[in-house]
FISEBA-299761 format. One record per residue (C-alpha): x, y, z; residue number from 1; residue in three letters. Coordinates in nm, 3 decimals. Example, Ala and Ser with C-alpha at 12.3 -4.5 7.8 and 13.67 -1.06 7.14 Angstrom:
2
<node><xx>1.230</xx><yy>-0.450</yy><zz>0.780</zz><num>1</num><residuo>ALA</residuo></node>
<node><xx>1.367</xx><yy>-0.106</yy><zz>0.714</zz><num>2</num><residuo>SER</residuo></node>
This chain:
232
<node><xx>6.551</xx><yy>10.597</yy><zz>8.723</zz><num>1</num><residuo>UNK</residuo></node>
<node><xx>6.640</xx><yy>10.982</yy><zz>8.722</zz><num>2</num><residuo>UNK</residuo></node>
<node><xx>6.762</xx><yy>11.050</yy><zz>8.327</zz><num>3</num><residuo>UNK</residuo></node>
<node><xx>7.049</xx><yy>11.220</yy><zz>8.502</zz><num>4</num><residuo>UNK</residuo></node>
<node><xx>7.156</xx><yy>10.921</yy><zz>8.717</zz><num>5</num><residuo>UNK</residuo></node>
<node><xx>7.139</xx><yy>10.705</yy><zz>8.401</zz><num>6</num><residuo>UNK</residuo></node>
<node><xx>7.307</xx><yy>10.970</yy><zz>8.164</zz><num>7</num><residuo>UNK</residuo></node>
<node><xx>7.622</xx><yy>10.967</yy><zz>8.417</zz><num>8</num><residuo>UNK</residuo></node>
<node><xx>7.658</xx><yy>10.596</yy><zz>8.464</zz><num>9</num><residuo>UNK</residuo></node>
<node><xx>7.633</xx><yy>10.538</yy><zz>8.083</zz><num>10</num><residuo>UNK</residuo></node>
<node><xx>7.957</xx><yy>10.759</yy><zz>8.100</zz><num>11</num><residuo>UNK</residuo></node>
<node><xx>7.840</xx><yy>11.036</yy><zz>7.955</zz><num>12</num><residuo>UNK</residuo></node>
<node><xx>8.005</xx><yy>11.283</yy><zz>8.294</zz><num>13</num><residuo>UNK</residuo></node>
<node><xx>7.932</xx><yy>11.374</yy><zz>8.619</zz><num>14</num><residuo>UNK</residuo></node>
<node><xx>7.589</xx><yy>11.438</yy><zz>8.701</zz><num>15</num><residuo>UNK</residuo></node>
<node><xx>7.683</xx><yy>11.835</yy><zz>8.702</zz><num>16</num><residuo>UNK</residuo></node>
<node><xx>7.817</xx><yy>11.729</yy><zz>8.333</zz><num>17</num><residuo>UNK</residuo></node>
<node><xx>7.475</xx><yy>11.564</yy><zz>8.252</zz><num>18</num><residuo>UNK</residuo></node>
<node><xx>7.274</xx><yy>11.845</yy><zz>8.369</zz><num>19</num><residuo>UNK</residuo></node>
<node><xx>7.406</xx><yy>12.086</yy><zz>8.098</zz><num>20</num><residuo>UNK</residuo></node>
<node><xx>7.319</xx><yy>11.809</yy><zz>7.832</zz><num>21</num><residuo>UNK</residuo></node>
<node><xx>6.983</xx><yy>11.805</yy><zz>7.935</zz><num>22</num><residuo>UNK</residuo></node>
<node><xx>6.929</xx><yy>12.190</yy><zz>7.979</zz><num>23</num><residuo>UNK</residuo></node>
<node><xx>7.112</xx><yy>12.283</yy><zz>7.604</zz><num>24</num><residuo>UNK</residuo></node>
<node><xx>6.839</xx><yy>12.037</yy><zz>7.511</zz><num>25</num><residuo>UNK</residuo></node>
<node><xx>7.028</xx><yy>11.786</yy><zz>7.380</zz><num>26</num><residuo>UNK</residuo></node>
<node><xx>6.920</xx><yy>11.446</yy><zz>7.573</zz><num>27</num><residuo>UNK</residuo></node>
<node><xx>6.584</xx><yy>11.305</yy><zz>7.389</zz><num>28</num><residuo>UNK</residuo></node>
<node><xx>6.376</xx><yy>10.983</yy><zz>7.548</zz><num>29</num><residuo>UNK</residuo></node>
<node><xx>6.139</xx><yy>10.843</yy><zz>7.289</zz><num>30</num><residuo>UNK</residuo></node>
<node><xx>6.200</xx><yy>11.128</yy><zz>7.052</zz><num>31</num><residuo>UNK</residuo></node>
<node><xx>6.059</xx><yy>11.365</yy><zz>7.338</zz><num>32</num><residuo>UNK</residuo></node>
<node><xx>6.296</xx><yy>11.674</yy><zz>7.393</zz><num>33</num><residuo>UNK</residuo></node>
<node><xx>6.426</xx><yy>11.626</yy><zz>7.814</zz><num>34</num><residuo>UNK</residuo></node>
<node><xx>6.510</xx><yy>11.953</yy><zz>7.978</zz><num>35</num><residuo>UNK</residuo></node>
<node><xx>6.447</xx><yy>11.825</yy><zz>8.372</zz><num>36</num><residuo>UNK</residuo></node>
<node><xx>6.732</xx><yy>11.669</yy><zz>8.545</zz><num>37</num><residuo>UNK</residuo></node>
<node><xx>6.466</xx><yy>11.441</yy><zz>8.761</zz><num>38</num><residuo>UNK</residuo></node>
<node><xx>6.262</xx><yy>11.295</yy><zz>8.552</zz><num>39</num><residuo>UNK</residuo></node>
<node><xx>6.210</xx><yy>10.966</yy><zz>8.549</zz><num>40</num><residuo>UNK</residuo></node>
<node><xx>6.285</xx><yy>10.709</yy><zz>8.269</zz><num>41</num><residuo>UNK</residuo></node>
<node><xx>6.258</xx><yy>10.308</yy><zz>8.252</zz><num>42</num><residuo>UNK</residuo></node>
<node><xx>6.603</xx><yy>10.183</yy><zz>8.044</zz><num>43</num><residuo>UNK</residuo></node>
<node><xx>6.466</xx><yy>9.886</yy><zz>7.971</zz><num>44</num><residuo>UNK</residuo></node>
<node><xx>6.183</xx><yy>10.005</yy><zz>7.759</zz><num>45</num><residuo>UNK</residuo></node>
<node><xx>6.262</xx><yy>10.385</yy><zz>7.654</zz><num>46</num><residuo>UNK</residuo></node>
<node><xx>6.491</xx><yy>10.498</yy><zz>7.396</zz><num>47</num><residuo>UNK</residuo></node>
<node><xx>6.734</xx><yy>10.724</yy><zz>7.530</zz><num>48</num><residuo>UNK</residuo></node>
<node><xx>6.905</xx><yy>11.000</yy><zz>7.278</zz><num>49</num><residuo>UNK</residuo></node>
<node><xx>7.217</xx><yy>11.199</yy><zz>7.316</zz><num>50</num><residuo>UNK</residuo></node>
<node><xx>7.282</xx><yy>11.475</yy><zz>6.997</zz><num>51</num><residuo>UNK</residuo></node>
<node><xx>7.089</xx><yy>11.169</yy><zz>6.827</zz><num>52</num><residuo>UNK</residuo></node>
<node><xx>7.284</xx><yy>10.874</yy><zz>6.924</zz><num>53</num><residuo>UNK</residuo></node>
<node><xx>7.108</xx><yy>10.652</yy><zz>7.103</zz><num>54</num><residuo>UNK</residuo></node>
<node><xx>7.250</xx><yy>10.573</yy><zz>7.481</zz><num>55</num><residuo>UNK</residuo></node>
<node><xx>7.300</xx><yy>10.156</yy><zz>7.601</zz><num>56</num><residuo>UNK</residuo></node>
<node><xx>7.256</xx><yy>10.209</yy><zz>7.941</zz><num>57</num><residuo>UNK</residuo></node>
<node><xx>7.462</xx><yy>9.963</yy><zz>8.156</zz><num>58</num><residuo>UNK</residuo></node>
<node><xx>7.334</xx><yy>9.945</yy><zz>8.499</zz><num>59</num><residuo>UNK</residuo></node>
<node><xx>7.630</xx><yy>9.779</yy><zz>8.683</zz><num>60</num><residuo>UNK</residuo></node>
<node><xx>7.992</xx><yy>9.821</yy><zz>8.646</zz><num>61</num><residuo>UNK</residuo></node>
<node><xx>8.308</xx><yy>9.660</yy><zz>8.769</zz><num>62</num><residuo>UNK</residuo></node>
<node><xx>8.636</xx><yy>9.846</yy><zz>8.787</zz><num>63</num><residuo>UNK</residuo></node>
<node><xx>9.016</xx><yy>9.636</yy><zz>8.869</zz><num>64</num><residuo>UNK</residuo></node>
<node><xx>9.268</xx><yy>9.812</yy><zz>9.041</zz><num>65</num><residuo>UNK</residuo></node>
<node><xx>9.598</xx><yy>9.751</yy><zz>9.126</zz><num>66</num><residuo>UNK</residuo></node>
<node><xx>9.581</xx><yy>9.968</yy><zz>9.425</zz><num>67</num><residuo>UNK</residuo></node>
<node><xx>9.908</xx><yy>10.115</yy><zz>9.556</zz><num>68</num><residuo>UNK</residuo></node>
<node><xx>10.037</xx><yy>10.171</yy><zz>9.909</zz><num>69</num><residuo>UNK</residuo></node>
<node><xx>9.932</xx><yy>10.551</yy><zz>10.090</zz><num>70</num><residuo>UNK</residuo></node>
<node><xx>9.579</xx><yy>10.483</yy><zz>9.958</zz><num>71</num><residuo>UNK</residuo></node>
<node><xx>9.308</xx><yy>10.366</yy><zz>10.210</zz><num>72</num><residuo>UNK</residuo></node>
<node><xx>9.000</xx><yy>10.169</yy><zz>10.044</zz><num>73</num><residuo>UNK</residuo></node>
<node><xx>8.715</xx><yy>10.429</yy><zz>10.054</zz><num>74</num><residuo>UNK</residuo></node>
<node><xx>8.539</xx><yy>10.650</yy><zz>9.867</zz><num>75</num><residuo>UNK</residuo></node>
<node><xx>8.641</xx><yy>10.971</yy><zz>10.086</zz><num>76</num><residuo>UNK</residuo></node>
<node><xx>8.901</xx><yy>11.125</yy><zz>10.224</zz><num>77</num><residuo>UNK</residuo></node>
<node><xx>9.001</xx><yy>10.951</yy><zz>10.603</zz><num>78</num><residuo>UNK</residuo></node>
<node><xx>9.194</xx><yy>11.134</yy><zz>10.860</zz><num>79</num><residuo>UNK</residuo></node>
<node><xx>9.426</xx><yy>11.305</yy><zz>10.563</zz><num>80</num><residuo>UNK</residuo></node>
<node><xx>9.463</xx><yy>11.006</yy><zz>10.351</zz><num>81</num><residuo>UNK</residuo></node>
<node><xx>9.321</xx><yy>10.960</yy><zz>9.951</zz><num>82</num><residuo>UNK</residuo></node>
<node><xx>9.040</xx><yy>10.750</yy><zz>9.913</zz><num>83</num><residuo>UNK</residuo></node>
<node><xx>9.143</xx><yy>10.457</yy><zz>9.627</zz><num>84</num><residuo>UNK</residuo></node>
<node><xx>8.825</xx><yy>10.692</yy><zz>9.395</zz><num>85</num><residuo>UNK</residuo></node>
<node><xx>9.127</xx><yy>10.938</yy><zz>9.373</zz><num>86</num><residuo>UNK</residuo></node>
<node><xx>9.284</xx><yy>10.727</yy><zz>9.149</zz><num>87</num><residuo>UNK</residuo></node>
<node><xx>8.978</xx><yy>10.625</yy><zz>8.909</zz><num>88</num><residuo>UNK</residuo></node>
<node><xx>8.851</xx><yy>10.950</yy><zz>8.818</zz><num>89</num><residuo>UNK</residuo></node>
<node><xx>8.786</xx><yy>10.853</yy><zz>8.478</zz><num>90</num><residuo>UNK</residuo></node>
<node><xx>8.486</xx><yy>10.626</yy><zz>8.594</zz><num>91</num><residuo>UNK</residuo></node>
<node><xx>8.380</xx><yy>10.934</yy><zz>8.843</zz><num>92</num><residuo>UNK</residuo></node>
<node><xx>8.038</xx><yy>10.908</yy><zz>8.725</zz><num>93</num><residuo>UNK</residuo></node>
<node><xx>7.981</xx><yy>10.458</yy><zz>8.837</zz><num>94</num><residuo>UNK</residuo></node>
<node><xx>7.957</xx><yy>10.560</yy><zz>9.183</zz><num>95</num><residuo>UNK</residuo></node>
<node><xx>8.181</xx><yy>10.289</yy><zz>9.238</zz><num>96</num><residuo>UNK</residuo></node>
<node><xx>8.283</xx><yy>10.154</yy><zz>9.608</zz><num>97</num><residuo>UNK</residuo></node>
<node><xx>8.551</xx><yy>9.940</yy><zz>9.680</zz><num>98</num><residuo>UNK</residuo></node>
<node><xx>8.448</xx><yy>9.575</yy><zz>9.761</zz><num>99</num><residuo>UNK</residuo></node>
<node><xx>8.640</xx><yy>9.494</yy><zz>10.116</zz><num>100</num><residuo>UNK</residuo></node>
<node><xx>8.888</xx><yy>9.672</yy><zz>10.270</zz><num>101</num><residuo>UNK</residuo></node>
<node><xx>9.280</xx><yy>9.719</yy><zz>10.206</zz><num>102</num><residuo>UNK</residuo></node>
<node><xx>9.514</xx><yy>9.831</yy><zz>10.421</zz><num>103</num><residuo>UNK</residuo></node>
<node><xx>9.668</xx><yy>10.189</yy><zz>10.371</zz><num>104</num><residuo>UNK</residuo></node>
<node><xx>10.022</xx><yy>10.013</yy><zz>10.317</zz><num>105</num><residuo>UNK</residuo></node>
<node><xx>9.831</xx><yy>9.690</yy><zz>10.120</zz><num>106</num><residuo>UNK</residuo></node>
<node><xx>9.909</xx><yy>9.683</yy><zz>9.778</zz><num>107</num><residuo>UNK</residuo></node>
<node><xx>9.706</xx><yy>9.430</yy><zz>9.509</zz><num>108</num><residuo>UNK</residuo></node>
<node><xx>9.379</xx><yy>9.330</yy><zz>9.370</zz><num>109</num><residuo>UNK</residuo></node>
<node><xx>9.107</xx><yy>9.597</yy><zz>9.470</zz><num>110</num><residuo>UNK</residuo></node>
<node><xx>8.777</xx><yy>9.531</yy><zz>9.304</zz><num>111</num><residuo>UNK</residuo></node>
<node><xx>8.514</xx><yy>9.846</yy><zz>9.253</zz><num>112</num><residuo>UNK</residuo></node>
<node><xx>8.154</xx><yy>9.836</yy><zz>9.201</zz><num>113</num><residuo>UNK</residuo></node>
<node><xx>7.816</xx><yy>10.010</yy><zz>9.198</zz><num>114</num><residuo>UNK</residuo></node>
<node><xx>7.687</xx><yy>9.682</yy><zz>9.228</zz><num>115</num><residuo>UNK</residuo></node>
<node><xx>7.588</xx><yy>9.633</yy><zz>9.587</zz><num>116</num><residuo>UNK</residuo></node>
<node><xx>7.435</xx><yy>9.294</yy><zz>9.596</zz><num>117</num><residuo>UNK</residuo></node>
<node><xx>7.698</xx><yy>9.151</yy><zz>9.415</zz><num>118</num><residuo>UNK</residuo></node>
<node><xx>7.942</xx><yy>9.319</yy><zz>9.688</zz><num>119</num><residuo>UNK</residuo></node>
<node><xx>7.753</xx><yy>9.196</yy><zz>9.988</zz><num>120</num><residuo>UNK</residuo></node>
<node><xx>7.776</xx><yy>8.820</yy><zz>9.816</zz><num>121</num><residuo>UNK</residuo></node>
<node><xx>8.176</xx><yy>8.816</yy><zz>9.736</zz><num>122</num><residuo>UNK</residuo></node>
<node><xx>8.276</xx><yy>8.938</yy><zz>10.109</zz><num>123</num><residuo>UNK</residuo></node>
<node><xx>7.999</xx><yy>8.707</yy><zz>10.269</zz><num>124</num><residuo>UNK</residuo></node>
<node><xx>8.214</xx><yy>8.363</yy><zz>10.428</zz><num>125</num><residuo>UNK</residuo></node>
<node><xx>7.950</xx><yy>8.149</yy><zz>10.375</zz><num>126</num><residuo>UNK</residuo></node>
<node><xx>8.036</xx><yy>8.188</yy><zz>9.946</zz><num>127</num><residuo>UNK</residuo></node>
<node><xx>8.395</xx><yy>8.081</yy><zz>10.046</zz><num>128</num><residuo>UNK</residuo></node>
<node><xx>8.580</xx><yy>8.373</yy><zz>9.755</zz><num>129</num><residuo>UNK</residuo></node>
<node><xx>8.917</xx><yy>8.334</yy><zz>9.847</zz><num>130</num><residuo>UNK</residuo></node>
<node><xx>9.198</xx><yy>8.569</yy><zz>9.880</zz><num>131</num><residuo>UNK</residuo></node>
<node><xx>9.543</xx><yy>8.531</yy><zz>9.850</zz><num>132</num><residuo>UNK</residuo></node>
<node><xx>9.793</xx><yy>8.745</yy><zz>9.998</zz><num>133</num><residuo>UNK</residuo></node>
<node><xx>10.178</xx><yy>8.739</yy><zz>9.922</zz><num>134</num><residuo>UNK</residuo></node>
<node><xx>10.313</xx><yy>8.884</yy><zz>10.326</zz><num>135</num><residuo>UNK</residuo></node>
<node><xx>10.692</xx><yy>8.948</yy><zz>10.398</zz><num>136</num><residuo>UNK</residuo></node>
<node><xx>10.732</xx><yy>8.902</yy><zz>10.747</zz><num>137</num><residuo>UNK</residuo></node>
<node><xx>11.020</xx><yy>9.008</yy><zz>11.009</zz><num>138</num><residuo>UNK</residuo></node>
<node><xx>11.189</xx><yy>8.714</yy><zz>11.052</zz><num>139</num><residuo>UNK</residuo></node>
<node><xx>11.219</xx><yy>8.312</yy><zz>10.881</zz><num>140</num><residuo>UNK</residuo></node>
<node><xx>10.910</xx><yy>8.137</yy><zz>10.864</zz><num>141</num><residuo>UNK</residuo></node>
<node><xx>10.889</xx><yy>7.793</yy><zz>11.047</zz><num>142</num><residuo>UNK</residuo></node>
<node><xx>10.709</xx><yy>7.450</yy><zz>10.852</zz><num>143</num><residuo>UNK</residuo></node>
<node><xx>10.510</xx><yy>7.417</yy><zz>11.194</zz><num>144</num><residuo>UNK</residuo></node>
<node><xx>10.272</xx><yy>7.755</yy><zz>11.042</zz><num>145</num><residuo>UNK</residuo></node>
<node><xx>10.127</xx><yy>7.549</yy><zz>10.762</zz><num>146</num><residuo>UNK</residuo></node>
<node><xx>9.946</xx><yy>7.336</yy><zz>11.004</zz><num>147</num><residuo>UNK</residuo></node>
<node><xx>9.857</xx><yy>7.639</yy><zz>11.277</zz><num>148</num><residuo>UNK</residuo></node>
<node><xx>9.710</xx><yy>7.834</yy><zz>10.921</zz><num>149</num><residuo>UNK</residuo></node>
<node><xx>9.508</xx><yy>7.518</yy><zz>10.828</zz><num>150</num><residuo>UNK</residuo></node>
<node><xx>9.348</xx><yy>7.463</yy><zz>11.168</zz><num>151</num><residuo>UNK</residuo></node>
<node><xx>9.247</xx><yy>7.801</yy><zz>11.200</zz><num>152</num><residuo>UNK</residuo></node>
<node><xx>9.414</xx><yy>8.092</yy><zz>11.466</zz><num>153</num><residuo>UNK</residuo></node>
<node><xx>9.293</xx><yy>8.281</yy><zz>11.759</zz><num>154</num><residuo>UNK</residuo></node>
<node><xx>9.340</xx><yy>8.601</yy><zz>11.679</zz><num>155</num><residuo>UNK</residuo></node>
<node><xx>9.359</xx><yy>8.814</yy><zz>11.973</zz><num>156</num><residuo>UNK</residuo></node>
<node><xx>9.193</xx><yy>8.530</yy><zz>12.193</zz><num>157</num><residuo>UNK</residuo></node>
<node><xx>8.800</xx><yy>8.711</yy><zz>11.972</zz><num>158</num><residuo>UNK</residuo></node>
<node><xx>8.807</xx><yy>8.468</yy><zz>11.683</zz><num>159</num><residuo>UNK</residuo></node>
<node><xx>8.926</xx><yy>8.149</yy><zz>11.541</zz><num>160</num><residuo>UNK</residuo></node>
<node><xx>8.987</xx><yy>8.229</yy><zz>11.180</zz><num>161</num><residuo>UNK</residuo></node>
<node><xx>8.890</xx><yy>7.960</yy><zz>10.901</zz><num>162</num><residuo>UNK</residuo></node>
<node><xx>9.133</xx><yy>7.750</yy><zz>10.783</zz><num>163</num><residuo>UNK</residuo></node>
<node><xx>9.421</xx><yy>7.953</yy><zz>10.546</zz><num>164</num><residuo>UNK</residuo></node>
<node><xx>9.624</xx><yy>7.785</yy><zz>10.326</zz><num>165</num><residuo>UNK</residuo></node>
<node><xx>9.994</xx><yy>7.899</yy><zz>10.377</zz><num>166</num><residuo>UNK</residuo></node>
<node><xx>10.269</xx><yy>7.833</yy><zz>10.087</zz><num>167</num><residuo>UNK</residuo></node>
<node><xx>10.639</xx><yy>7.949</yy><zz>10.158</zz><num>168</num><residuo>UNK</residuo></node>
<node><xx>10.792</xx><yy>8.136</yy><zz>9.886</zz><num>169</num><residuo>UNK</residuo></node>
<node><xx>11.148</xx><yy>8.255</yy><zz>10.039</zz><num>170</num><residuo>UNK</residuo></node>
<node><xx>11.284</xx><yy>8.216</yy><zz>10.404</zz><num>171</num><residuo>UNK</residuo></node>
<node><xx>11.059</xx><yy>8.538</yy><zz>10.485</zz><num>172</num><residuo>UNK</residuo></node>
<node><xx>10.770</xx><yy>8.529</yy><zz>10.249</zz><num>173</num><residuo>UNK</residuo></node>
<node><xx>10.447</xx><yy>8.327</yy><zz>10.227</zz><num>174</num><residuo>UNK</residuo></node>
<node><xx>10.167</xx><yy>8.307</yy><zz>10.012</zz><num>175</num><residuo>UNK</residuo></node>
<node><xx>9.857</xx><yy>8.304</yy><zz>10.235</zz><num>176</num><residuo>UNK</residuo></node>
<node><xx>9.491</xx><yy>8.214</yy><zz>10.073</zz><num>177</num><residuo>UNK</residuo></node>
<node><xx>9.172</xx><yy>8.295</yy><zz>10.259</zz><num>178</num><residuo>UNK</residuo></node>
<node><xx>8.802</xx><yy>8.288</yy><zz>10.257</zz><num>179</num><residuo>UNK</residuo></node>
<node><xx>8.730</xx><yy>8.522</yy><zz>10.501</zz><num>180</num><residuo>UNK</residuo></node>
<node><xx>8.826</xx><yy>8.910</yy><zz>10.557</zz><num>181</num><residuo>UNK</residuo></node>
<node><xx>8.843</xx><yy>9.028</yy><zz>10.952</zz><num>182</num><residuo>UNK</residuo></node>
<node><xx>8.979</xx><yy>9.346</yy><zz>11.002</zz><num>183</num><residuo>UNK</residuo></node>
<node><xx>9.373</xx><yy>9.287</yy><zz>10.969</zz><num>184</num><residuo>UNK</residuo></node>
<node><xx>9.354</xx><yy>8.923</yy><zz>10.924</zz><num>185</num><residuo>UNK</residuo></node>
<node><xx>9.676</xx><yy>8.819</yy><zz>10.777</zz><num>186</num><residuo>UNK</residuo></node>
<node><xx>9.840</xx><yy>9.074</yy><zz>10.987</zz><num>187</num><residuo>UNK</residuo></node>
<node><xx>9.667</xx><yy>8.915</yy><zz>11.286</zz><num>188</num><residuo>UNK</residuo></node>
<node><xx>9.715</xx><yy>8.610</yy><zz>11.233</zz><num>189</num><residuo>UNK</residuo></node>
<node><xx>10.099</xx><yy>8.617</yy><zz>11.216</zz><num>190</num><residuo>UNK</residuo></node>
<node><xx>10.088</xx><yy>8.813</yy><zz>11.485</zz><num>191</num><residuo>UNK</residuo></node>
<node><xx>9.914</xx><yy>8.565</yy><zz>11.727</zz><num>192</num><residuo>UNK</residuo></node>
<node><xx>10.202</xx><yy>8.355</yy><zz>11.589</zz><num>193</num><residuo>UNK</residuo></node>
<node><xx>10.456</xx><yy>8.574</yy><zz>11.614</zz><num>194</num><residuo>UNK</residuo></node>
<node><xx>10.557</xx><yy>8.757</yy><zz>11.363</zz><num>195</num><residuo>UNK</residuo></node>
<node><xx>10.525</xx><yy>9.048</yy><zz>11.197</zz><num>196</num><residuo>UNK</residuo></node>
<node><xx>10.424</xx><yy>9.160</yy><zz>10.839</zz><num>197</num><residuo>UNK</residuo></node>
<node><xx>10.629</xx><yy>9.424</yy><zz>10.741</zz><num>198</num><residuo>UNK</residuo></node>
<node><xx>10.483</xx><yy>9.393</yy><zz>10.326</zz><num>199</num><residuo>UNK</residuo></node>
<node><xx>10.145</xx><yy>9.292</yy><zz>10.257</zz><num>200</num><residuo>UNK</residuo></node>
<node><xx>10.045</xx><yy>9.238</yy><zz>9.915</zz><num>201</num><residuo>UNK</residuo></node>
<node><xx>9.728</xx><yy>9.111</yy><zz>9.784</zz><num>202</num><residuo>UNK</residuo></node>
<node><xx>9.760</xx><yy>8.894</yy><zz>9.462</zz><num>203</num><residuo>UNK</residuo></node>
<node><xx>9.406</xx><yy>8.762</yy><zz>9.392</zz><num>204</num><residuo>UNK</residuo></node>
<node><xx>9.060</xx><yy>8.833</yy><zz>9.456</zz><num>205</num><residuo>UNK</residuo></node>
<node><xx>8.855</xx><yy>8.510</yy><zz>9.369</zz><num>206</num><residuo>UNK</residuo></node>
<node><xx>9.042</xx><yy>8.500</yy><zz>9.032</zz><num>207</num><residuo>UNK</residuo></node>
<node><xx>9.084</xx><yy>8.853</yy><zz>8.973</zz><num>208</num><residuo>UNK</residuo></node>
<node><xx>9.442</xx><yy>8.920</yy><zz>8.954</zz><num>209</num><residuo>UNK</residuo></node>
<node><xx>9.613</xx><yy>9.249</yy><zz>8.844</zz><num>210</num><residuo>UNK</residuo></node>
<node><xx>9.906</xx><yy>9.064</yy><zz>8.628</zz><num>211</num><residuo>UNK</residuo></node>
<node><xx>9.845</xx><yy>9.308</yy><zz>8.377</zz><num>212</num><residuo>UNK</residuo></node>
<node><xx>9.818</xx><yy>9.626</yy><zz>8.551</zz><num>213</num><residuo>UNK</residuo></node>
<node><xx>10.078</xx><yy>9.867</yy><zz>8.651</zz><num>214</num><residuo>UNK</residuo></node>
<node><xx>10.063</xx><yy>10.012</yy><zz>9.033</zz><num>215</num><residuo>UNK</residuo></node>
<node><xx>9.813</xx><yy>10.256</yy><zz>9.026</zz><num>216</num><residuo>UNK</residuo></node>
<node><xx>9.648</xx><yy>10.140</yy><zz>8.706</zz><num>217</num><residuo>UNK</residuo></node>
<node><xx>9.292</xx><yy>10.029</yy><zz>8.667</zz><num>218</num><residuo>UNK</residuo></node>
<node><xx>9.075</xx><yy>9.864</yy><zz>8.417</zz><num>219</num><residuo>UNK</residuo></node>
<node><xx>8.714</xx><yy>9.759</yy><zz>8.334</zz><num>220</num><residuo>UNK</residuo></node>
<node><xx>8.654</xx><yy>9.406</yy><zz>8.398</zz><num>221</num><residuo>UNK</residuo></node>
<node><xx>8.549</xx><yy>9.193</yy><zz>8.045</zz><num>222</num><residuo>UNK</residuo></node>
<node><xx>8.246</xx><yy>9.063</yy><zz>7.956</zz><num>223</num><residuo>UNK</residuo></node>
<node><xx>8.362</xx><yy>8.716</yy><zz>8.001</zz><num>224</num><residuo>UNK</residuo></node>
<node><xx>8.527</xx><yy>8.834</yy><zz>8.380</zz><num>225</num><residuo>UNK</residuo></node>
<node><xx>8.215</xx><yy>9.012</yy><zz>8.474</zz><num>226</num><residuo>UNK</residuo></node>
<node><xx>8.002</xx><yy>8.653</yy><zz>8.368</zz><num>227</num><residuo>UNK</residuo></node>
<node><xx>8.191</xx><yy>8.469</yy><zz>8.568</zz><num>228</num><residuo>UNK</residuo></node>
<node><xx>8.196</xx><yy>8.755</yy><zz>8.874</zz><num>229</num><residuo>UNK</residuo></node>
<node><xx>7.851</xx><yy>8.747</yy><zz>8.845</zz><num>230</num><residuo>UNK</residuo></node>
<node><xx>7.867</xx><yy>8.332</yy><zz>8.882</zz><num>231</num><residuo>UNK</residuo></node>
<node><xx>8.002</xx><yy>8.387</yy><zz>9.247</zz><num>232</num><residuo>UNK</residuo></node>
């Protein structure tokens, strides 16, 4: 791995940051002075130095976020709108991605990683991480939708969705669990019903939730959350 790369996901700044470490001649690997931004360095078997303290590289991080509405789930900017990254400047250097899509007016659980694999596994149906999704919708709900969700909907005569587990929570507001993430889903699927979500919030990502989190806030997942992420 480049010493820059690892400098800036052990935290240490951007890899612009990093690169002035390294040229004042301050970054050391096995007591050997570094001065070249690309070379090359095993963390698993060199000791890696910054102004003498020595650097525990972590390779993988995971960042919760309870992402607010006007924000689309990307790491760039998409036809005017902020990327969710906007918001978690602080871990600039993790080249985190956002795992799944929101909507720009979804609010909820947004999970960020640098850890791809990991990513690829918790959005693949066949692993079965479920979602749950608290939806206001335009007009009362009728008891015949719990059994439509559970047997799976055509959504736009394309796909029959998995079955959803549906929980009414006020005359115009469900809870809606699912294992799956099409494009829209829970929008499309109450739709091919019809209805219409006018508030979509997401409350839990397998059992990520952001209980603890203010709109707009984020957090590093714990040791014991990122063992059991990691389980999935």
């Amino acid at each position: 791995m480049r010493i820059d790369r690892l400098l800036a996901n052990a935290g240490l700044g951007t890899r612009k940051e990093v690169h002035f470490l390294i040229k004042d001649g301050r970054v050391f690997v096995d007591s050997k002075q570094i001065k070249a931004y690309g070379e090359h360095v095993n963390p698993d078997l060199s000791i890696v130095e910054v102004d003498g303290e020595v650097i525990n590289y972590q390779p993988f991080h995971y960042v919760l976020l309870n992402k607010p509405a006007g924000y689309i789930s990307s790491t760039v900017h998409e036809a005017g709108n902020p990327p969710v990254t906007d918001l978690l400047l602080e871990y600039e250097a993790f080249d985190l991605a956002p795992v799944g899509r929101l909507d720009l007016d979804t609010r909820g659980v947004l999970l960020l990683t640098n850890n791809g694999k990991l990513a690829h596994r918790l959005l693949s149906p066949k692993h079965d991480v479920k979602k749950t999704y608290e939806a206001k919708v335009n007009k009362p709900l009728t008891h015949d939708l719990i059994k439509k969700f559970n047997d799976g909907i055509n959504i736009n005569d394309e796909y029959i969705t998995k079955p959803a587990q549906l929980e009414f929570i006020d005359i115009d507001v469900a809870l809606v669990t699912i294992s799956e993430g099409k494009y829209h889903q829970v929008k499309r699927m109450f739709k091919a019903c019809g209805y219409e979500v006018i508030e979509l919030v997401r409350t839990r990502f397998a059992f990520l939730t952001v209980d603890d989190l203010a709109v707009g806030s984020s957090r590093e997942l714990t040791p014991e959350e990122t063992k059991k992420l990691l389980e999935y």
